[in-house]
HTML snippet that shows the backbone in 3Dmol.js (N, CA, C, O; Angstrom):
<script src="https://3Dmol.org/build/3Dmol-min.js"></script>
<div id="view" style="width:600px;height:400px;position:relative"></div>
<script>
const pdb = `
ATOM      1  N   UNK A   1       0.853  -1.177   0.000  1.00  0.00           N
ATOM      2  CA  UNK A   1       0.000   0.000   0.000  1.00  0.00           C
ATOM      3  C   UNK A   1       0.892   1.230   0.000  1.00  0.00           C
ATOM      4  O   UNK A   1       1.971   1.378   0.573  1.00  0.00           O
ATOM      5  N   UNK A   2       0.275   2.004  -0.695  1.00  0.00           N
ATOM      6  CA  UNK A   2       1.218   3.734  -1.042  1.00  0.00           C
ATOM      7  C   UNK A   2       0.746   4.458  -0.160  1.00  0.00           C
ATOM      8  O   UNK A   2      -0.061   3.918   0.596  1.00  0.00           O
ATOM      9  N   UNK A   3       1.099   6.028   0.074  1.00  0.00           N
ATOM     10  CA  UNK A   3       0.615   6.849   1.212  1.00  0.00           C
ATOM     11  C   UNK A   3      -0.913   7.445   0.179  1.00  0.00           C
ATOM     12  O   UNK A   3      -1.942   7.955   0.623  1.00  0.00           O
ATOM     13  N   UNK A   4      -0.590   7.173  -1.139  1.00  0.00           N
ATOM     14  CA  UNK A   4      -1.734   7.716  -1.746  1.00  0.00           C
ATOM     15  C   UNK A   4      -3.281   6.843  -1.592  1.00  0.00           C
ATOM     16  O   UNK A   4      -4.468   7.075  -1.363  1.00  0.00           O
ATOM     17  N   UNK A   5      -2.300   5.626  -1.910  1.00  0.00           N
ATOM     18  CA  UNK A   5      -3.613   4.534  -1.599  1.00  0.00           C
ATOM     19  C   UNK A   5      -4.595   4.605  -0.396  1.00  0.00           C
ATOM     20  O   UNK A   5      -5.826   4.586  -0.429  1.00  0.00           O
ATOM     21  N   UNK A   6      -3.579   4.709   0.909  1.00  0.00           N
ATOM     22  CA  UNK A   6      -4.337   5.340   2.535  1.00  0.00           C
ATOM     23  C   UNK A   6      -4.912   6.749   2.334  1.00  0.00           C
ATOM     24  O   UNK A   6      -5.978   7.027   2.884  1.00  0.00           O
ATOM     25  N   UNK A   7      -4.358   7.531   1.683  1.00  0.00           N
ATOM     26  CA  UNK A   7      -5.044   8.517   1.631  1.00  0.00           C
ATOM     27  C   UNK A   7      -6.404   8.525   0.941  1.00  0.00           C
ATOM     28  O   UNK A   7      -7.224   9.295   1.441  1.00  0.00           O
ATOM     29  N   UNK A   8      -6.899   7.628  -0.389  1.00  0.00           N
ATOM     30  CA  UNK A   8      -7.973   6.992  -0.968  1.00  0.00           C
ATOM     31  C   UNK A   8      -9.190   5.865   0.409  1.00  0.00           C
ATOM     32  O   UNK A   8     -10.360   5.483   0.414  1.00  0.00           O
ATOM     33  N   UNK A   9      -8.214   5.773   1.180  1.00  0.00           N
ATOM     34  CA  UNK A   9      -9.247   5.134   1.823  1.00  0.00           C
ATOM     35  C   UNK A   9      -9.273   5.798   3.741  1.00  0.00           C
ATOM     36  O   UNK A   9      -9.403   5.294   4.856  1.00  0.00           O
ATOM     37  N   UNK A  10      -9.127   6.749   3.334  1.00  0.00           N
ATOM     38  CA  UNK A  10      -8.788   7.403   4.549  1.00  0.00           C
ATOM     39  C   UNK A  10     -10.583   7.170   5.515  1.00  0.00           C
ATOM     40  O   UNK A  10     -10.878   6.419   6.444  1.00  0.00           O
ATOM     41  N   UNK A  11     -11.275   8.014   4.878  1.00  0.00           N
ATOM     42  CA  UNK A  11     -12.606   8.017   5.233  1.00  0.00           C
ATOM     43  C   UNK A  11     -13.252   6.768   5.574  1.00  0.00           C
ATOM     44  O   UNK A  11     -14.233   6.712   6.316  1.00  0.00           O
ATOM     45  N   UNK A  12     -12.714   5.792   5.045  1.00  0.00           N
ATOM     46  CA  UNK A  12     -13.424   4.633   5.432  1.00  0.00           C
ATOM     47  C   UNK A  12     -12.825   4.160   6.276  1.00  0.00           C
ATOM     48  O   UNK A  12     -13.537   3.493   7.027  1.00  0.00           O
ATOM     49  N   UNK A  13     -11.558   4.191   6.590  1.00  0.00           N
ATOM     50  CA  UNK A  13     -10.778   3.712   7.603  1.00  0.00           C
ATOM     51  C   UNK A  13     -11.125   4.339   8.698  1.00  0.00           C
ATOM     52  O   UNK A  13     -11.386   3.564   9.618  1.00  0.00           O
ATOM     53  N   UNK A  14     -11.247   5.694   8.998  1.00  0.00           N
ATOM     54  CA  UNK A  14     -11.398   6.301  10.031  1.00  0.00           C
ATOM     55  C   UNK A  14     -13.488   5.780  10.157  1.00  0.00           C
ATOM     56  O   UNK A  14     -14.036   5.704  11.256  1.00  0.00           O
ATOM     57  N   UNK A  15     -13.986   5.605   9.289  1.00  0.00           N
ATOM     58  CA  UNK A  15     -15.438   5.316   9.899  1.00  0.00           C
ATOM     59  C   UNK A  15     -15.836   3.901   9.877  1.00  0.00           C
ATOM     60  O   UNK A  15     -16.956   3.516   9.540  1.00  0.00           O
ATOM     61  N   UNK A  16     -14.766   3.065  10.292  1.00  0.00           N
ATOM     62  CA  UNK A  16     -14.736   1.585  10.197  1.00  0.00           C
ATOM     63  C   UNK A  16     -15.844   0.996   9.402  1.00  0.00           C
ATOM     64  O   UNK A  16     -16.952   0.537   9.677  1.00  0.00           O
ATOM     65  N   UNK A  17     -15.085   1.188   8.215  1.00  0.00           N
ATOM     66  CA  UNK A  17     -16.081   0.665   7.053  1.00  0.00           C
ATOM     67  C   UNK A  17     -15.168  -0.328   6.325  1.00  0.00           C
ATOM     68  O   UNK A  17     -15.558  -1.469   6.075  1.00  0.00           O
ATOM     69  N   UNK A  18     -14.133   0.047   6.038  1.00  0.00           N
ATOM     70  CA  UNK A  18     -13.242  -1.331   5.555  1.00  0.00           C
ATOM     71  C   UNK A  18     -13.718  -2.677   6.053  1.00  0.00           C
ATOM     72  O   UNK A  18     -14.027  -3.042   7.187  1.00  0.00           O
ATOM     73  N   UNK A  19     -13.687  -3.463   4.629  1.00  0.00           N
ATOM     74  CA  UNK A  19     -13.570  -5.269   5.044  1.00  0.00           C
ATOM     75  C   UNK A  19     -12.510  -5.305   5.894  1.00  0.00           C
ATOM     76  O   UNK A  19     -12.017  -4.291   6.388  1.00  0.00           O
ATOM     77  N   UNK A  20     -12.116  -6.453   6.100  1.00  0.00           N
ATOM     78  CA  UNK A  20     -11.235  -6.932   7.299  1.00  0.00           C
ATOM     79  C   UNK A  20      -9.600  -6.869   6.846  1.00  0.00           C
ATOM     80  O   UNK A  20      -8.630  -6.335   7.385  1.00  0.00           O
ATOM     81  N   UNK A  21      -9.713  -7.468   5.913  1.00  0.00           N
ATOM     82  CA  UNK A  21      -8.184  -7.386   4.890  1.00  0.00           C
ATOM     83  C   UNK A  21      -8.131  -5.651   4.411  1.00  0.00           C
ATOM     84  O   UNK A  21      -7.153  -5.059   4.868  1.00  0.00           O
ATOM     85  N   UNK A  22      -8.762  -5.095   3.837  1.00  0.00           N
ATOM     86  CA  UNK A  22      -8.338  -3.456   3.376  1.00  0.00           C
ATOM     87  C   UNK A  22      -7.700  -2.455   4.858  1.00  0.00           C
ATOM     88  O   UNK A  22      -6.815  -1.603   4.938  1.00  0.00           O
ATOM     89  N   UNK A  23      -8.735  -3.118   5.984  1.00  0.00           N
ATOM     90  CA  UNK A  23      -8.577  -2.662   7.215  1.00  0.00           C
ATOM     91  C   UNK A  23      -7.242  -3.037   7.631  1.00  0.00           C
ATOM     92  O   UNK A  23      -6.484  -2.198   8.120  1.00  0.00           O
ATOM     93  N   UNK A  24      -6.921  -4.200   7.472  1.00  0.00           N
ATOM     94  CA  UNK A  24      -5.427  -4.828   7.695  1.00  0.00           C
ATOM     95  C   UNK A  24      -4.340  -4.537   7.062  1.00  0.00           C
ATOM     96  O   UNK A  24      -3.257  -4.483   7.646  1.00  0.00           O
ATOM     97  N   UNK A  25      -4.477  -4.316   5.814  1.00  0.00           N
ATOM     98  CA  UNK A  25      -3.452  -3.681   4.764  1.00  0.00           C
ATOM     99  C   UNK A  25      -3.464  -2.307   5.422  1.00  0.00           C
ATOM    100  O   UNK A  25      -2.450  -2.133   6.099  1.00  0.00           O
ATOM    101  N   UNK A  26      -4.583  -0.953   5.424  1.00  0.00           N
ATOM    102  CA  UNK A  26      -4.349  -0.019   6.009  1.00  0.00           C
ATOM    103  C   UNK A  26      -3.135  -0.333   7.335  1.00  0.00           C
ATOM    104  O   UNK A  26      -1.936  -0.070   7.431  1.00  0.00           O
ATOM    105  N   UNK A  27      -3.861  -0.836   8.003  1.00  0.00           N
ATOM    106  CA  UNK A  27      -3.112  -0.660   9.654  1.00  0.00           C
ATOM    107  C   UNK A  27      -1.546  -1.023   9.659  1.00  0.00           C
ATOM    108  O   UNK A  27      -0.727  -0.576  10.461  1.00  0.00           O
ATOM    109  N   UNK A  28      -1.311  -1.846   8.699  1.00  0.00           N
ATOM    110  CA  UNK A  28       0.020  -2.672   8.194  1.00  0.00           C
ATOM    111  C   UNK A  28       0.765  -1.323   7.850  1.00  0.00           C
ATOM    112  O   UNK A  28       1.858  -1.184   8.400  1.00  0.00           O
ATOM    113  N   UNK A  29       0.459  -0.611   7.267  1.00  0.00           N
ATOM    114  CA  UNK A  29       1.396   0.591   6.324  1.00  0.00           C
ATOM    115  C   UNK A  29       1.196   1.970   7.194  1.00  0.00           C
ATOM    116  O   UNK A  29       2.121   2.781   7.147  1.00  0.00           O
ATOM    117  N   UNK A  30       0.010   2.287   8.003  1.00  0.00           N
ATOM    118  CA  UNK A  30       0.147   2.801   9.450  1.00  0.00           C
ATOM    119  C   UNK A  30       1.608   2.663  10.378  1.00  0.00           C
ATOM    120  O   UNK A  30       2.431   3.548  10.611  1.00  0.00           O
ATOM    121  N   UNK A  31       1.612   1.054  10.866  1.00  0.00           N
ATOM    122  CA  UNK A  31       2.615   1.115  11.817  1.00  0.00           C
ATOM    123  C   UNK A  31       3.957   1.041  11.082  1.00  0.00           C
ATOM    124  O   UNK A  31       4.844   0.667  11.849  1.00  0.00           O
ATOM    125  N   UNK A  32       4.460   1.322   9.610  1.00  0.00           N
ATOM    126  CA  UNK A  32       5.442   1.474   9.189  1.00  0.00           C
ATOM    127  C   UNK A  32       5.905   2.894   8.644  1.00  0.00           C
ATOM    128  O   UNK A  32       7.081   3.185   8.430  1.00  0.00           O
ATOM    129  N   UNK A  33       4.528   3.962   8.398  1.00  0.00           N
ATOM    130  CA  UNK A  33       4.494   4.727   7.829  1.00  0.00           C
ATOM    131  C   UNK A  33       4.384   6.627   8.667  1.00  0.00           C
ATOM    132  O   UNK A  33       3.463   7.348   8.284  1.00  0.00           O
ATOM    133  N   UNK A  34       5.318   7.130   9.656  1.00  0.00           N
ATOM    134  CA  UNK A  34       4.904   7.970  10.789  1.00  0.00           C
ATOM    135  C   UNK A  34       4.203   8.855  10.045  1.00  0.00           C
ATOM    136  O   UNK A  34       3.163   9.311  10.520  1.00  0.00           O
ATOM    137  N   UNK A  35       4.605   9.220   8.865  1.00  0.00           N
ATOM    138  CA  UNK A  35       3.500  10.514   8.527  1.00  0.00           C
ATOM    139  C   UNK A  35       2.012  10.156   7.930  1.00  0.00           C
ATOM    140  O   UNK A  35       1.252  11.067   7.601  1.00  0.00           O
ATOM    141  N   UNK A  36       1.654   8.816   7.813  1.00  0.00           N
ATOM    142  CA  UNK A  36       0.798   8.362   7.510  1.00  0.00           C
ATOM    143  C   UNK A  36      -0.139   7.836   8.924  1.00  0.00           C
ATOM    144  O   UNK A  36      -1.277   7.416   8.719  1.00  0.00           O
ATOM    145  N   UNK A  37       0.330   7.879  10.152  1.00  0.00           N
ATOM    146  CA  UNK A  37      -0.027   6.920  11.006  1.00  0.00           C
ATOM    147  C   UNK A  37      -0.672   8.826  12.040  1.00  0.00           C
ATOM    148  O   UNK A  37      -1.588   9.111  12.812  1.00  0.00           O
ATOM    149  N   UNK A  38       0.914   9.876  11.144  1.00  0.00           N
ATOM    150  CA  UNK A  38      -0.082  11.224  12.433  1.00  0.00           C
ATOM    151  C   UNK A  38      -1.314  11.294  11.497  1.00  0.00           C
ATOM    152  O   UNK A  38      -2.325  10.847  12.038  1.00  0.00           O
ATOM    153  N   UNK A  39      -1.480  11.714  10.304  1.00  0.00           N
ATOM    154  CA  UNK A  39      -2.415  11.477   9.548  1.00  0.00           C
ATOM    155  C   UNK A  39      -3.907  10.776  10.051  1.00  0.00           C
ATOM    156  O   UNK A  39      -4.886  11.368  10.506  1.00  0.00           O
ATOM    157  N   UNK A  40      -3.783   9.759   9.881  1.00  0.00           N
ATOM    158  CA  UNK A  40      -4.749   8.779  10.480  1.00  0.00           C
ATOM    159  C   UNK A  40      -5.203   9.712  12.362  1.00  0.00           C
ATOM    160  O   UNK A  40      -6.277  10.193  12.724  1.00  0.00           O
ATOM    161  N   UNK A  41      -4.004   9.632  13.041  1.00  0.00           N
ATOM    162  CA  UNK A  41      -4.406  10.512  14.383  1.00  0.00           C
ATOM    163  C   UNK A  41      -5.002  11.794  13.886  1.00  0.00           C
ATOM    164  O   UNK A  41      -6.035  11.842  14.553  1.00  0.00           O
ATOM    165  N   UNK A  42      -4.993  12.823  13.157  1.00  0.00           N
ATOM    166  CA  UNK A  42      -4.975  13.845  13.506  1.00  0.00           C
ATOM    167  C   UNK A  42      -6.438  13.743  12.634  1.00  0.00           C
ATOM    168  O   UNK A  42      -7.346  13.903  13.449  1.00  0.00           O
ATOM    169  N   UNK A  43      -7.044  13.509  11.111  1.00  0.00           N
ATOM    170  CA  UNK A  43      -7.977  13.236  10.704  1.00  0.00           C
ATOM    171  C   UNK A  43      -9.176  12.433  11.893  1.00  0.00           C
ATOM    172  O   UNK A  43     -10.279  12.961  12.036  1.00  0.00           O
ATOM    173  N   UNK A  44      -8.845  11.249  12.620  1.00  0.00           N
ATOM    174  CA  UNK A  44      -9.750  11.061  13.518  1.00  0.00           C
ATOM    175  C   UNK A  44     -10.066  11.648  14.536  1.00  0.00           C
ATOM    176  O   UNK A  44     -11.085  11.346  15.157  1.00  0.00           O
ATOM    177  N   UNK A  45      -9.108  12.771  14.969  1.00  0.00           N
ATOM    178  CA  UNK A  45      -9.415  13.742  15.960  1.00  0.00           C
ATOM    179  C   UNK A  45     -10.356  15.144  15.431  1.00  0.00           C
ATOM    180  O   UNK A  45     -11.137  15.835  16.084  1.00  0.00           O
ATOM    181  N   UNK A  46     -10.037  15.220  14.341  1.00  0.00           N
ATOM    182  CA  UNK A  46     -10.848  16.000  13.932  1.00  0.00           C
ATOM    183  C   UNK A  46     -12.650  15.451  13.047  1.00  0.00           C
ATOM    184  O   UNK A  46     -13.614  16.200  12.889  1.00  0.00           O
ATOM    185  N   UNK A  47     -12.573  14.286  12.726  1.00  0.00           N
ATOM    186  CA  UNK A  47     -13.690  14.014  13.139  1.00  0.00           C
ATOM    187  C   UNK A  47     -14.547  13.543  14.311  1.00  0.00           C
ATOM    188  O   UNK A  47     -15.770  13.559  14.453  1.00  0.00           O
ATOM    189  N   UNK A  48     -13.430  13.059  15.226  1.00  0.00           N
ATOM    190  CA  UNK A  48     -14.357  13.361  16.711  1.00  0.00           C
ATOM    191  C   UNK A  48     -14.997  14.582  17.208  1.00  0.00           C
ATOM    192  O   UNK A  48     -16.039  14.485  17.855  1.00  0.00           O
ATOM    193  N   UNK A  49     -14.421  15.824  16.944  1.00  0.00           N
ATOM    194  CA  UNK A  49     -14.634  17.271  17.477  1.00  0.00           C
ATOM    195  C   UNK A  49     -15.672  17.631  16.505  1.00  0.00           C
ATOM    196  O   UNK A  49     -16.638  18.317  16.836  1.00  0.00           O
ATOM    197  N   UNK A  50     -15.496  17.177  15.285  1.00  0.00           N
ATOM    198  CA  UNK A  50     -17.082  17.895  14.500  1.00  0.00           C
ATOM    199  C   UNK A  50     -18.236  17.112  14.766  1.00  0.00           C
ATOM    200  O   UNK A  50     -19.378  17.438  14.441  1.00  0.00           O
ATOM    201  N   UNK A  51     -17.807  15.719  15.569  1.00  0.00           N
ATOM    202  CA  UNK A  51     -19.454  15.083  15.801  1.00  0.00           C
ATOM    203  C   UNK A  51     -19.524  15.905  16.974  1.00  0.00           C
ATOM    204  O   UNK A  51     -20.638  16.354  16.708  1.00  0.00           O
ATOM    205  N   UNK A  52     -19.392  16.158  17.465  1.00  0.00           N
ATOM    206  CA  UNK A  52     -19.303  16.825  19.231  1.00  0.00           C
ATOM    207  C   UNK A  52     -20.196  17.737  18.973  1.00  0.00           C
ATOM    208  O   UNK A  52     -21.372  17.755  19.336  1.00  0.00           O
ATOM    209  N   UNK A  53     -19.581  18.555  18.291  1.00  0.00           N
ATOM    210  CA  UNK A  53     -20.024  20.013  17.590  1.00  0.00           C
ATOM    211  C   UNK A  53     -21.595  20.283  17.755  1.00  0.00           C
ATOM    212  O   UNK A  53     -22.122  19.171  17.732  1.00  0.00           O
ATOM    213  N   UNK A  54     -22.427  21.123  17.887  1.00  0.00           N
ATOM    214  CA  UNK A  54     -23.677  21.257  18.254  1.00  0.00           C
ATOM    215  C   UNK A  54     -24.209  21.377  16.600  1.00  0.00           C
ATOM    216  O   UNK A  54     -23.509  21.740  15.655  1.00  0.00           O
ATOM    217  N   UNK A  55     -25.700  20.949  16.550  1.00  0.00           N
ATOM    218  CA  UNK A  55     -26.705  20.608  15.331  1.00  0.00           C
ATOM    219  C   UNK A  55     -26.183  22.595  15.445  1.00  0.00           C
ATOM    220  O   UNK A  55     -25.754  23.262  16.387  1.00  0.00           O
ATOM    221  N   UNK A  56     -26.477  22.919  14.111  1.00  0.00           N
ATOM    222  CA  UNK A  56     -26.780  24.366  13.589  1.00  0.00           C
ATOM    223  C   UNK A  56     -28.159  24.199  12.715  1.00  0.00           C
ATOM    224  O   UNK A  56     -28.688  23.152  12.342  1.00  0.00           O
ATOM    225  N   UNK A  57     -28.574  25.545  12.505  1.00  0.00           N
ATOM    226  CA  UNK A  57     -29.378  26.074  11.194  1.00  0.00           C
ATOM    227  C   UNK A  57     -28.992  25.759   9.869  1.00  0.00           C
ATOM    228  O   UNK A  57     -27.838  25.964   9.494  1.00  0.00           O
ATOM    229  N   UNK A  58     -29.669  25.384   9.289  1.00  0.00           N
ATOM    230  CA  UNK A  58     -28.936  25.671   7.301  1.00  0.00           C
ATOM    231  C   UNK A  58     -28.149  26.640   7.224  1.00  0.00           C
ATOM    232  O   UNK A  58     -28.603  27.457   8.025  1.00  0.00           O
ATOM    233  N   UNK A  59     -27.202  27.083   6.734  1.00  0.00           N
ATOM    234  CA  UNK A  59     -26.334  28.246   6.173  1.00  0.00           C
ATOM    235  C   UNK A  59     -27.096  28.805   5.286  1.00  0.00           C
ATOM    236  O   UNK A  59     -27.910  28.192   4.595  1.00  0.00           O
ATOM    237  N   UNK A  60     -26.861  30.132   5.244  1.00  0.00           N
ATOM    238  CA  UNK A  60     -27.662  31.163   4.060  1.00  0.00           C
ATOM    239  C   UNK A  60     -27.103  30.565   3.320  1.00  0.00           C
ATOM    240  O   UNK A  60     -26.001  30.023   3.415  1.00  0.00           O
ATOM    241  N   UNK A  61     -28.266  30.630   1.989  1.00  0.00           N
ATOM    242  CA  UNK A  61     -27.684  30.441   0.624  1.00  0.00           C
ATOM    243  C   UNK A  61     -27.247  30.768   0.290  1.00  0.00           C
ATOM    244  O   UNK A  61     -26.557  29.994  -0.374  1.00  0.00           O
ATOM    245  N   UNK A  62     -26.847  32.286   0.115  1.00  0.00           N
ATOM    246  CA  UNK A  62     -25.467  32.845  -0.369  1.00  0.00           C
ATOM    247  C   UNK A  62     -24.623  32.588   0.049  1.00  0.00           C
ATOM    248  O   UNK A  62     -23.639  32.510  -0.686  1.00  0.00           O
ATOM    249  N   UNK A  63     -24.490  32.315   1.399  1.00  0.00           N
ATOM    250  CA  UNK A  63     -22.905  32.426   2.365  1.00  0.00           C
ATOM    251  C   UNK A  63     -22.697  30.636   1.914  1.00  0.00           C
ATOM    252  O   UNK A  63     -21.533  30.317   1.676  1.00  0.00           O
ATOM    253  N   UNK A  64     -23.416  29.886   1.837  1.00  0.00           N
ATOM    254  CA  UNK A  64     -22.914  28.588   1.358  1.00  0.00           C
ATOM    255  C   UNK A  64     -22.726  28.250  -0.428  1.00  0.00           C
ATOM    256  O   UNK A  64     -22.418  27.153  -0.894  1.00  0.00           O
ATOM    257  N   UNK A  65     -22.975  29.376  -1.134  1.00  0.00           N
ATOM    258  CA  UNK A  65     -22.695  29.224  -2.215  1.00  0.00           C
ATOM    259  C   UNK A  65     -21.047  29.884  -2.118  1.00  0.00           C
ATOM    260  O   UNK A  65     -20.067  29.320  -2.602  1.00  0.00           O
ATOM    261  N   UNK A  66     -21.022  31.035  -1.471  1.00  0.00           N
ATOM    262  CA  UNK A  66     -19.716  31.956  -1.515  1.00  0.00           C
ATOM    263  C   UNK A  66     -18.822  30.218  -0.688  1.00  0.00           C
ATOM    264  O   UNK A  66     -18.099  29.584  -1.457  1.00  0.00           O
ATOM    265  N   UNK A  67     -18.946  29.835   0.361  1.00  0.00           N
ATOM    266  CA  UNK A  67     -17.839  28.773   0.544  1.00  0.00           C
ATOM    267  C   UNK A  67     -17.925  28.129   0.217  1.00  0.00           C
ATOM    268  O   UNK A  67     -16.916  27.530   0.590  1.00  0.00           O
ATOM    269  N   UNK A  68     -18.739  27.138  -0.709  1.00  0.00           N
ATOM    270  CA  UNK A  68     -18.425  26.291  -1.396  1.00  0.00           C
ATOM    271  C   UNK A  68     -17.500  26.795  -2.957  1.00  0.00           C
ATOM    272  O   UNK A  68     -16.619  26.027  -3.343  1.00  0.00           O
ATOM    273  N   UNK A  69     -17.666  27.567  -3.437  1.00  0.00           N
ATOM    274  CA  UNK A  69     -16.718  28.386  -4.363  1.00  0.00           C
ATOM    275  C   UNK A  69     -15.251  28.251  -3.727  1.00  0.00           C
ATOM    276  O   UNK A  69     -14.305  27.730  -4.317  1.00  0.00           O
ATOM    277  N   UNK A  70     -15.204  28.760  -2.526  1.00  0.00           N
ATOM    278  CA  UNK A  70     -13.951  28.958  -2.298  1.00  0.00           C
ATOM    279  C   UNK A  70     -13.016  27.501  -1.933  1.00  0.00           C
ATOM    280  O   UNK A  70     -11.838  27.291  -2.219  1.00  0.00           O
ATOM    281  N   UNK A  71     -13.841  26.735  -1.314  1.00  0.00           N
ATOM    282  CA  UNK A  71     -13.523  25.424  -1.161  1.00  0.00           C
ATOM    283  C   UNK A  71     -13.311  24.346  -2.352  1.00  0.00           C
ATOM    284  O   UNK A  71     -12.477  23.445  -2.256  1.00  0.00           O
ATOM    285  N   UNK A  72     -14.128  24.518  -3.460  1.00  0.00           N
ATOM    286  CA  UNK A  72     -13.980  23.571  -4.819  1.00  0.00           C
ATOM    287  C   UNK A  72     -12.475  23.459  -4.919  1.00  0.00           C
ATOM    288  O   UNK A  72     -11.826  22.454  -4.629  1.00  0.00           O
ATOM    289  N   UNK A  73     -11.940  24.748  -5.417  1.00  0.00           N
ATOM    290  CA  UNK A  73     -10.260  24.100  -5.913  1.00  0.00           C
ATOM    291  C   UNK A  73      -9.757  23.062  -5.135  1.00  0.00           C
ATOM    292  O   UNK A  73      -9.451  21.919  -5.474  1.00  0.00           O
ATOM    293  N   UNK A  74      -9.687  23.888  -3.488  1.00  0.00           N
ATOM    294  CA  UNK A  74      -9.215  22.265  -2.403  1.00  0.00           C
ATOM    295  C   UNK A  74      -9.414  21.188  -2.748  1.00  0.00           C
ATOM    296  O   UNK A  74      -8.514  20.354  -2.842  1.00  0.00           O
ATOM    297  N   UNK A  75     -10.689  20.949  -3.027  1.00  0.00           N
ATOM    298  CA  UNK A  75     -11.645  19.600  -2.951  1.00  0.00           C
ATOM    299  C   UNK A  75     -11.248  18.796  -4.371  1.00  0.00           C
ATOM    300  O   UNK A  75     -11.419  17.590  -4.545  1.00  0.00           O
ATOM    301  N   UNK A  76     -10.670  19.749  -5.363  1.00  0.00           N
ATOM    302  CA  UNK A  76     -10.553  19.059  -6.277  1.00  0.00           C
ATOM    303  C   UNK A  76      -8.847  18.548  -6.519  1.00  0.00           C
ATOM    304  O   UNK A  76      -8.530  17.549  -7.164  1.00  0.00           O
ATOM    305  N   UNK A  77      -8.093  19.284  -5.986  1.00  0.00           N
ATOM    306  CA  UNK A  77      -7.077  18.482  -5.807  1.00  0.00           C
ATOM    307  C   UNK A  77      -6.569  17.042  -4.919  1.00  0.00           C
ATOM    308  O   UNK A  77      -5.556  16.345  -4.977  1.00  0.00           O
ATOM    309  N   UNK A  78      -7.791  17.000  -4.105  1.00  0.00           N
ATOM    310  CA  UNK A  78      -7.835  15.599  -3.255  1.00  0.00           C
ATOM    311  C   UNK A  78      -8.142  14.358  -4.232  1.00  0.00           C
ATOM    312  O   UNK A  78      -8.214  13.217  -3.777  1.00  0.00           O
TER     313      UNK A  78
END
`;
const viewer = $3Dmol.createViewer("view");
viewer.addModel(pdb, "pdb");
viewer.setStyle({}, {cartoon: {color: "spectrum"}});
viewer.zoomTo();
viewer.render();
</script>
């Protein structure tokens, strides 16, 4: 497994969705890989803190059209 490949399955790894073997290959290249393994820490810490996070309102439609604009390029280099 590549750091790109973990990075392709990042989301599922962190929301224990992997079969048992993808899960195993992940964790395998984890404990060999430190910048892949803070990765894995620092992504699951930050989805712990946004479930935490309190329910909100919808976002105005404008103000969620203006950040999603600004966010696309990001999103598309992932």
């Amino acid at each position: 497994m590549t750091c790109e490949d973990l990075h392709k399955l990042l989301r599922e790894f962190v929301g224990n969705e992997l079969v048992v073997e993808s899960r195993t290959t992940v964790e395998v290249h984890i404990a060999g890989c430190p910048h892949c393994g803070t990765l894995v820490q620092s992504y699951t810490h930050v989805v712990r803190i946004a479930r935490a996070l309190p329910k909100t309102r919808p976002l105005p439609a404008a103000f969620e059209a203006r950040l999603r604009a600004m966010l696309e390029p990001e999103l598309k280099d992932e």
